[in-house]
C-alpha positions in Angstrom: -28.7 26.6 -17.0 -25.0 25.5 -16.3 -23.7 22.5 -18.7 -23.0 19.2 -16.9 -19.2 18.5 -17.4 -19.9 14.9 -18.1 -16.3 14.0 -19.3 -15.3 15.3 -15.4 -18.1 13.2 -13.7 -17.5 10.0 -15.6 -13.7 9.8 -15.5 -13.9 11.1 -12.1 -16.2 7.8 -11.2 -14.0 5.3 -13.2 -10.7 6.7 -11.4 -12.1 6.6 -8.1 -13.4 3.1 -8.5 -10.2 1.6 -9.6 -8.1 3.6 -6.9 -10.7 2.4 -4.2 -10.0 -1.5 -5.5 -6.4 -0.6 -5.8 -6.0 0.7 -2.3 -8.3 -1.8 -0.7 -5.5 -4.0 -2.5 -2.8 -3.0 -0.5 -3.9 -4.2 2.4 -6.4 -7.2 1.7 -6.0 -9.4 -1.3 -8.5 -12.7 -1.8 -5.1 -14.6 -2.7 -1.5 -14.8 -3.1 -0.8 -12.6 -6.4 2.2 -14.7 -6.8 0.7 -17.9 -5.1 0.8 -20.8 -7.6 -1.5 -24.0 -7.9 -1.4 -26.7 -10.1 -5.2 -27.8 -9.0 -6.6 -24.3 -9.9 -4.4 -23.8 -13.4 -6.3 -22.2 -16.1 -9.6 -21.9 -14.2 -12.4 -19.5 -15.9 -14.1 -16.7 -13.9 -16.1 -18.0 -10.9 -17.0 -17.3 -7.4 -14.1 -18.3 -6.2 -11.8 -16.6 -8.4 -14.0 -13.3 -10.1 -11.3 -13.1 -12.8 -10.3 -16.8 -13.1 -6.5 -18.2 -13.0 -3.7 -18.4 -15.1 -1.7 -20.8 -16.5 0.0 -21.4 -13.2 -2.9 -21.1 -11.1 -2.4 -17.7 -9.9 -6.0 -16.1 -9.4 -6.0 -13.3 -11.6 -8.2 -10.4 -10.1 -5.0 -10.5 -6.8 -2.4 -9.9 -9.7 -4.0 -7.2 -11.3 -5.1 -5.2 -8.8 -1.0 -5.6 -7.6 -0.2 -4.5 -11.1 -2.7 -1.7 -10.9 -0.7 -1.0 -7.5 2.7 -0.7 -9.2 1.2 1.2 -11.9 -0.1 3.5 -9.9 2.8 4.0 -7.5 4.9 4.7 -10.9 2.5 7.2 -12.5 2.2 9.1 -8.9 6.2 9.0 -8.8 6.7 10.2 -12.0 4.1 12.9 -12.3 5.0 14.4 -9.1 8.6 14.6 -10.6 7.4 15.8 -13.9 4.8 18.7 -11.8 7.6 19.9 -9.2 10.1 20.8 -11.3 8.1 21.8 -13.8 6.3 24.2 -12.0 9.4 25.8 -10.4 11.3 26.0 -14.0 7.9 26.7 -15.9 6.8 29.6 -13.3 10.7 31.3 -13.2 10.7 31.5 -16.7 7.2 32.3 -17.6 7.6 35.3 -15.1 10.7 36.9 -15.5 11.3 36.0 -19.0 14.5 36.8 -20.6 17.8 34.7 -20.8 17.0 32.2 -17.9 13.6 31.9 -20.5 15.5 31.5 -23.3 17.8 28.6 -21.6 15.1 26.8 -19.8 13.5 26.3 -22.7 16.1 25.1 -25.3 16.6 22.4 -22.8 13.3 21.3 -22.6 12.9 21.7 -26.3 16.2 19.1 -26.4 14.9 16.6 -24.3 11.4 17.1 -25.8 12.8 16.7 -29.0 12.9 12.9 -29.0 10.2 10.3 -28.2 9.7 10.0 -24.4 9.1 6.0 -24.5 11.5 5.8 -27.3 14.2 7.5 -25.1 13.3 6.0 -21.9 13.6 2.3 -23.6 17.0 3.4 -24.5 18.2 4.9 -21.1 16.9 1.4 -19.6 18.4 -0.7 -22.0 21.3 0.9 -20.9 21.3 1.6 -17.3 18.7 -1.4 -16.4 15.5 -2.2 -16.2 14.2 -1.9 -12.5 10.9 0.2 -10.6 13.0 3.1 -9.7 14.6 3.4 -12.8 11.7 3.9 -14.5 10.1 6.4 -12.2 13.2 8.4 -12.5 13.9 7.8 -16.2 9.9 9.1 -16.8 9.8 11.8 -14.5 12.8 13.8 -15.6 11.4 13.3 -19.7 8.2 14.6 -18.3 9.6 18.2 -16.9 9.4 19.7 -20.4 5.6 19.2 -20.9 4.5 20.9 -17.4 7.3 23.1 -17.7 6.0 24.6 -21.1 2.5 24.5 -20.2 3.3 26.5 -16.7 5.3 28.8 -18.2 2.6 29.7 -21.1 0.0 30.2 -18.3 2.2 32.6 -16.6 3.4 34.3 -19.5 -0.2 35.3 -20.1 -1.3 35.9 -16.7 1.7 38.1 -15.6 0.2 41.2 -17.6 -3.2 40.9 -15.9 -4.3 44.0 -13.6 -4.4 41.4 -10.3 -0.7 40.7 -10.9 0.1 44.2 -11.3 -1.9 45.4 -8.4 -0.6 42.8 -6.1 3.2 44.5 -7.2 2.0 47.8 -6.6 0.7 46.1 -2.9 4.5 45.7 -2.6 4.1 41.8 -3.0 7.6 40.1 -4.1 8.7 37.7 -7.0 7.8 34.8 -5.1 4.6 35.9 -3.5 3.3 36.8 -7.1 4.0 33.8 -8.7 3.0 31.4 -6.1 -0.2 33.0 -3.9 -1.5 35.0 -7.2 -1.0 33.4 -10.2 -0.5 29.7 -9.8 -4.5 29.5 -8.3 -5.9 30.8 -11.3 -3.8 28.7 -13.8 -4.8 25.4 -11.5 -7.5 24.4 -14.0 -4.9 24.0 -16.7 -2.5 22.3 -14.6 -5.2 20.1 -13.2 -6.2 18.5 -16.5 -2.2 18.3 -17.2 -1.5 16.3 -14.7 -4.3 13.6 -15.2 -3.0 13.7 -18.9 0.2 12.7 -17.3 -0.9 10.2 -15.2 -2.7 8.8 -18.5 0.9 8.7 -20.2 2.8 7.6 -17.5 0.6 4.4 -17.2 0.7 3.8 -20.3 4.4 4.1 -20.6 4.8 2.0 -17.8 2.4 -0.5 -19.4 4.4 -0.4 -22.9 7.9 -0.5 -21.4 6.9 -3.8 -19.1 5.3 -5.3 -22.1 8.5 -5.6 -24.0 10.0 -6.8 -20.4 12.5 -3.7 -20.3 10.1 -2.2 -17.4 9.1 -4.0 -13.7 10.6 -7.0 -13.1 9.3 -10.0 -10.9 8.6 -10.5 -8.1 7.0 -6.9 -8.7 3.5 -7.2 -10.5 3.1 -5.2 -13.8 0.2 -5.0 -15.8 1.9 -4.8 -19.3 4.3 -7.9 -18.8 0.8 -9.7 -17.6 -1.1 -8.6 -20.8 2.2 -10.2 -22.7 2.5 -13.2 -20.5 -1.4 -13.8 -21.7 -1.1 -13.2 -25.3 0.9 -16.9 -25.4 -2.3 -18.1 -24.0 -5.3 -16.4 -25.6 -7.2 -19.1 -26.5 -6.6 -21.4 -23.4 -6.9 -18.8 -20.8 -9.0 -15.3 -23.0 -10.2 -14.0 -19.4 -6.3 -13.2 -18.5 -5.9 -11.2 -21.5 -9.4 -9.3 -21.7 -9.2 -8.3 -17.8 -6.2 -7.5 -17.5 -6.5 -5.3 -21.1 -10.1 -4.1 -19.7 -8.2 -2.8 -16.5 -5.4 -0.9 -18.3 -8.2 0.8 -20.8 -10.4 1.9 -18.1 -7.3 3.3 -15.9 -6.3 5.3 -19.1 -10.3 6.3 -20.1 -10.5 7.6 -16.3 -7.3 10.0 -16.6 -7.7 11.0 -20.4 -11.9 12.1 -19.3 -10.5 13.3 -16.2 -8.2 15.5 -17.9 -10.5 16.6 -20.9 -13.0 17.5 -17.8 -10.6 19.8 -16.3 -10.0 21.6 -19.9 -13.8 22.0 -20.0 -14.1 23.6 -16.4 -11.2 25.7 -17.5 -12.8 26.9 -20.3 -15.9 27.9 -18.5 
């Protein structure tokens, strides 16, 4: 009897919920995200407003799904960076090996060597805070993780007897590495990438937090969960949604991801 891969069903759900509410928020919102009202301040959930207001009126269930739009938008951006390029350096040096190996890889080891929220606070304390600063700052320090992982998977599929049979077919470099081996190492990258998403939203999350991430008029989850902590026992619901919405986004990746392991494994 097969196992269930449970971890893969339930973060599968919880993702797809939250992208279905995001996207359905980028075209229909109940309100304004940034519309503010002095006779709806500090309002607790109800009917009209599922996840109540803030302390400036603003109905809270509009803002976070915005949020959860920008976070989103930022983890895609930044993990298709990160899975590009580390693909291309990952598969070139896990195939061929040698010198280009050895320098790939001392650079990643470099840039992997420090924090990656630690070093992207600095590079935006320097350069600026902003949405495409962030997205580029992120993507480039996540290279080194898919780059390492794809080149260990086709380290160790490149002495397989498909890979050699599809040389001895007179297939080329390319054709190798891209139509044979990166299919059966798809698993692994798979569950990489919805690691990734879990770390780049909750970099994203951390960074706008300490207000060195998105900055207004652009919603952001983390500066919302920090703009609530001043008010957590006037206006609790702000804090616990929009807290509730960032755990469940990061639960759905991280089971997602550990889902994909377990199919791999399989």
């Amino acid at each position: 009897m097969k196992k269930i891969n449970w971890n893969l069903r339930i973060g599968g759900t919880i993702t797809a919920v939250l992208v279905l509410l995001i996207l359905i928020g980028t075209v229909w919102l109940p309100y304004d995200p940034n519309a503010m009202s002095s006779a709806d301040k500090q309002m607790a959930p109800c009917l009209a407003h599922l996840f109540g207001t803030d302390n400036f009126g603003r109905d809270m269930f509009s803002r976070i799904l915005e949020g959860g739009r920008t976070s989103l938008f930022i983890a895609f951006c930044t993990v298709a960076i990160g899975v590009v390029a580390g693909i291309i350096l990952g598969s070139l040096t896990g195939y061929f090996g040698g010198w280009l190996d050895e320098l790939l890889m001392r650079i990643c080891d470099s840039i992997a060597a420090f924090p990656s929220i630690l070093l992207a606070l600095v590079v935006v304390s320097v350069f600026g805070a902003g949405k495409y600063k962030i997205i580029l700052t992120l993507g480039i320090l996540f290279i080194p993780s898919f780059a390492r992982i794809v080149r260990g998977e086709f380290a160790k599929e490149r002495t397989k007897d498909y890979v050699q049979n599809a040389r001895i077919m007179g297939a080329g470099p390319l054709r190798v590495m891209f139509s044979h081996i990166l299919p059966n190492v798809q698993n692994v990258l798979f569950s990489s990438v919805a690691i990734g998403f879990n770390n780049a939203v909750l970099a994203e999350a951390s960074m706008s937090y300490l207000s060195m991430g998105v900055q207004p008029p652009d919603a952001s989850l983390g500066r919302m969960l920090s703009e609530a902590q001043s008010t957590m026992f006037t206006t609790p619901w702000c804090a616990i949604f929009t807290g509730g919405f960032i755990v469940l986004l990061i639960l759905g990746f991280t089971l997602l991801g550990q889902g994909f392991q377990e199919k791999g494994v399989q």
